[in-house]
N, C-alpha and C positions, 0 to 999 in steps of 0.2 A: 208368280212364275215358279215358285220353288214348290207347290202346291201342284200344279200342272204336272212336273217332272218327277215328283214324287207320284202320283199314280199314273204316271206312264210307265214308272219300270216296274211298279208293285202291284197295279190293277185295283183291285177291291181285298183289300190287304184288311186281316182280323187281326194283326199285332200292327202296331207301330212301328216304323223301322227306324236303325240306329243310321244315322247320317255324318259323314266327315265333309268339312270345309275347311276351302284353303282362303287364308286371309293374307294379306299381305304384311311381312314382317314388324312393321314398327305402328300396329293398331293401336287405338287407346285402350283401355278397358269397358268403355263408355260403348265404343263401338264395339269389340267384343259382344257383350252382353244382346247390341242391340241383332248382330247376324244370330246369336242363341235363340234369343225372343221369335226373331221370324222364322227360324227353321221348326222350332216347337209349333208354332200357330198355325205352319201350315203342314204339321202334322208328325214330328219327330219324338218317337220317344227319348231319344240320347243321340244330341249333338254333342261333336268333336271335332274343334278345329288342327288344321297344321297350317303351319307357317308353307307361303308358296317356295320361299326355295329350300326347304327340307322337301318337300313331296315332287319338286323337279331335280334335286340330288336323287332322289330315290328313284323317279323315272327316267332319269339321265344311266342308272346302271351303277351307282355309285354306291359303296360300302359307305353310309355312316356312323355303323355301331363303331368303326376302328378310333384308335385315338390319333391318328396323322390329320390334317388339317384338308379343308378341301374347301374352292373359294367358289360359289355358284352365283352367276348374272342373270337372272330370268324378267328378261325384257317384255312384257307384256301390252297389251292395248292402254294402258292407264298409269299402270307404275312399273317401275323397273324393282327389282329387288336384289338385294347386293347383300350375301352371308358368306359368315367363313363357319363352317362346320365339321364338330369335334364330338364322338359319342354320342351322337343321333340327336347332337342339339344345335341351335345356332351360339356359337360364341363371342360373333362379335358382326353386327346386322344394320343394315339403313336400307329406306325405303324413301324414293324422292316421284313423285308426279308427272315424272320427265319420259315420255315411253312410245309408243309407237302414232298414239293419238298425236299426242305434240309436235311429231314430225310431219303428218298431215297438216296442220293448224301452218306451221313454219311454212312450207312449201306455197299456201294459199296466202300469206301475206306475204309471200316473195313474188309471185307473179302478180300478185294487185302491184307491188310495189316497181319491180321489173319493167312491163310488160303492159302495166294498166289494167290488167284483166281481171274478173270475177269470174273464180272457176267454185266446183261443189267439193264436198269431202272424195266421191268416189275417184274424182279426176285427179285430185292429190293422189290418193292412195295408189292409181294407175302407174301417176308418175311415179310414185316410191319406189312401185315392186318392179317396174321395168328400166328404169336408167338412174332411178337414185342410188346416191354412194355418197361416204363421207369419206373417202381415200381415191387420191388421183386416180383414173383410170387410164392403162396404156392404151386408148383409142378410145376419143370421146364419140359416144355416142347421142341419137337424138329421136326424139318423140315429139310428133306435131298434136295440139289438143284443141279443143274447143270450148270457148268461154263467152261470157257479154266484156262487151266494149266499154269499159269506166264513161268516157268522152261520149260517144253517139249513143250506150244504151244498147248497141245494134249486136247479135253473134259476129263471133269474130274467132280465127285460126292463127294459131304461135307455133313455131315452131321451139322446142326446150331441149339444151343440151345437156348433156349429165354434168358437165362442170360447171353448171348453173343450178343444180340442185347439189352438187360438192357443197356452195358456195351457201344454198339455203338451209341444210342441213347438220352443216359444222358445228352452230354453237348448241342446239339439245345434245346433239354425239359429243361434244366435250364435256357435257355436264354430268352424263353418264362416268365419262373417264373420271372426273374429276373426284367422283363417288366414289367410285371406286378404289382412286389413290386414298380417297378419307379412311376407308374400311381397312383398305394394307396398312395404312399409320397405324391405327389402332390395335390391331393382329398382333398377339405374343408372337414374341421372336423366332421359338419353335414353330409354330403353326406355318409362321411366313416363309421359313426355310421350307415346309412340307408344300407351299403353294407353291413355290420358285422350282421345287421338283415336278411336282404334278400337275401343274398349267393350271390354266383359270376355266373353268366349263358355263360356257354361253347356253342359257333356256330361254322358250320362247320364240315366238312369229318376230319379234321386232330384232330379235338377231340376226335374221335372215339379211338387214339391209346392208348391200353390197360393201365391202372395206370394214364395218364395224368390229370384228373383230382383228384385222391388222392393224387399224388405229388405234385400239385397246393396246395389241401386241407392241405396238411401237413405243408409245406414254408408257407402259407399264416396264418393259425389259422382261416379261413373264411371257410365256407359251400359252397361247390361245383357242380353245377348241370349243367347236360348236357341237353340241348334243346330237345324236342321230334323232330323227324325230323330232326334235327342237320344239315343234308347235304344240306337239300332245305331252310333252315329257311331265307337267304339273299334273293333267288326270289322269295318264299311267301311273304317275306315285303317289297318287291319293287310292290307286285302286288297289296297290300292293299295299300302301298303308294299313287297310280294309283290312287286308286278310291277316294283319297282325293286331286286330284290336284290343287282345288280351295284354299285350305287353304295354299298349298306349293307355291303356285302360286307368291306372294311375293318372294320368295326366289331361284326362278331359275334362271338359267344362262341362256343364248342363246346368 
């Protein structure tokens, strides 16, 4: 794949080109080595990773070089990433499994379990982005879907209210919070004081889902804001990254 994309943007390229990748915060060095290995093989002269929420701070519009503290959520397909960032580095970072996949997976063992139904990923995902919420909503709303019958085997039509995906959604959305709170424990005292001014900056598609930032705002007592852009803000700052390679340039791997 990374082969594929590398001569689609370069063609029949006579140098190698220098490639950045975002990995998710808390990698081994095992795994490290091994996204190096396959960027090389499929044709890199000089890989350079970043950490995904440093490259979604940078695409969120956010100063890192400063020394004030800035705490970034970048909610993705697979892991959530949780950094407090200080001088263009992360200072204090955790990465959990818990992310927008997982809320699909939840939602599908809620209506087996609910409902008796076997539905696919898409129809999860359907319900996610149109009536899922992990915070009350002042007028429930509802989506009718279509699945197999557990009992006959046979299609079958549910109707699903949004405070029944509240209800199936709650405990991955806590586990985020909970992250969360681990990350602010850990935060110098200054830094936290610099979060509790500057809010917390939500990245990512899986921020999108309805209430998750006011149920953050509520557990946390901090000010909550979601990235403009949200979905792209990781490869817009990997593309601003780009054009600072001289200064990262110290700090790559290959």
């Amino acid at each position: 794949m990374l082969k594929y994309f590398i001569n689609k943007v370069c063609g029949k390229f006579i140098f190698a080109p220098r490639i950045m990748i975002c990995i998710p915060s808390k990698v081994t060095e095992v795994e490290k080595k091994a996204v190096i290995d396959a960027a090389s093989q499929a044709g890199a002269r000089k890989v350079y990773l970043i950490e995904e929420p440093i490259a979604a701070a940078i695409g969120a519009g956010i100063d890192i070089s400063k020394a004030c503290g800035n705490m970034v959520v970048d909610i993705g397909g697979g892991t959530t990433d949780i950094a407090v960032i200080a001088l263009g580095g992360s200072v204090v970072s955790s990465s959990l499994k818990v992310a927008g996949d997982k809320f699909d997976e939840a939602i599908v063992k809620y209506i087996k379990k609910k409902h008796n139904l076997a539905i696919g990923e898409r129809t999860a995902e359907d319900l996610k982005i149109n009536i899922g919420c992990v915070y009350p909503k002042i007028q429930d709303t509802d989506m009718q879907i279509r699945g197999r019958d557990l009992t006959s085997g046979l299609p079958k039509t549910v109707t699903v209210k949004s405070s029944e995906m509240l209800e199936a959604l709650i405990e991955p959305a806590m586990m985020i919070v909970d992250a969360v709170h681990s990350v602010l424990e850990r935060t110098p005292p200054e830094l936290a004081a610099d979060i509790s001014d500057r809010g917390i900056y939500m990245t990512g598609g899986g921020c999108l889902l309805d209430g998750l930032d006011k149920l953050l705002q509520e557990k946390t007592g901090i000010n909550v804001m979601i990235a403009q852009d949200s979905v792209s803000c990781v490869a817009l700052g990997t593309g601003k990254a780009l054009d600072n390679l001289d200064a990262l340039d110290g700090k790559a791997r290959r």
